[in-house]
C-alpha angles and dihedrals in degrees: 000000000000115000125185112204114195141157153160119275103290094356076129096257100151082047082060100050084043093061091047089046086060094049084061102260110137118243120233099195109197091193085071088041088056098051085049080062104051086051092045093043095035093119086045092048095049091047094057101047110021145255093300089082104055126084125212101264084059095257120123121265096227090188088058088038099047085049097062090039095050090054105053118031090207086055089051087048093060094040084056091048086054103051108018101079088046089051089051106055091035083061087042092054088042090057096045087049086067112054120170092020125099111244132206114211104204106190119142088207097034093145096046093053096045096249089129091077090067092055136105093186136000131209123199117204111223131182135163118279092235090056090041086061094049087055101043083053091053098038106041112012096208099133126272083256092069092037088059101052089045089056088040090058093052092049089110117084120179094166109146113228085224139005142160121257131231092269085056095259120142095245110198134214130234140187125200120185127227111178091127146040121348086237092061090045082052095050093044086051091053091045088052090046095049100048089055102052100261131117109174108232 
């Protein structure tokens, strides 16, 4: 089986993918797949935004290019049509790489880079939006200013509740909470899990 795993920045996603780590199901982290991209696009990269983003091994400087993206959303939507179909077939081969094991797909943005298709069930991580800002002052101690407006451009959320993959199978949505304790987060994964066949190890 395919999970997706997805969330809301620090609705506890990556906690989520951690737990099911531990159950035995293999983790795809997109974040790692993306950073693949950026190596195997690099002169594509360059070309498209200039000399400023490369470093001088020939790699890309994400900090220079993230700069410019997250800046101009015209300039992140290029950057997207660059490296998102690599990614995705990078994740399909990945998946296919691991047949007869169950696979956790981590991606923060899995629908709008098409990842859903691959899926056989998709969970989506959800917390309060008072708990989400506590994390994200632990966590990442950018000002509550800066966490705001992080929270504010995800506001928009066009998940289907259910949807057909790309092998023609009615893939659901679910959506676990995780406002608490790791170990309730823990015992509303295994209940998901259960109830769709799936076990982990």
């Amino acid at each position: 089986m395919v999970l997706g795993i997805t969330g809301k920045y620090c609705a506890g996603k990556d906690a989520a993918v951690s737990l099911l780590v531990e159950s035995g199901i293999r983790e795809i982290n997109e974040d790692l797949v993306g950073h693949a991209a950026l190596a195997a696009k690099a002169g594509e990269v360059v070309t498209a935004f200039g000399p400023g983003v490369q470093q001088s091994d020939g790699g890309i400087d994400r900090r220079s290019l993230g700069a410019i993206v997250f800046a101009d959303a015209d300039a992140l939507s290029r950057l997207e049509g660059l490296l998102h179909p690599w990614m995705v077939e990078e994740t399909r081969q990945l998946v296919q790489s691991a047949a007869g094991e169950s696979v956790a797909i981590n991606a923060a943005i899995l629908h709008r880079m098409g990842l859903h298709i691959l899926c056989d069930l998709v969970i989506i991580v959800h917390a309060p939006l008072a708990t989400r800002v506590l994390r994200g002052l632990r966590r990442d101690h950018n000002g509550i200013l800066n966490i705001l407006r992080r929270i504010w451009s995800q506001r928009r959320d066009d998940i289907p509740k259910h949807f057909l993959n790309e092998r023609g199978a009615r893939v659901d949505t679910v959506v676990v909470k995780n406002g608490g304790s790791r170990e309730a987060l823990a015992r509303r994964l295994e209940a998901i899990l259960s109830d769709s066949g799936l076990t982990g190890r």
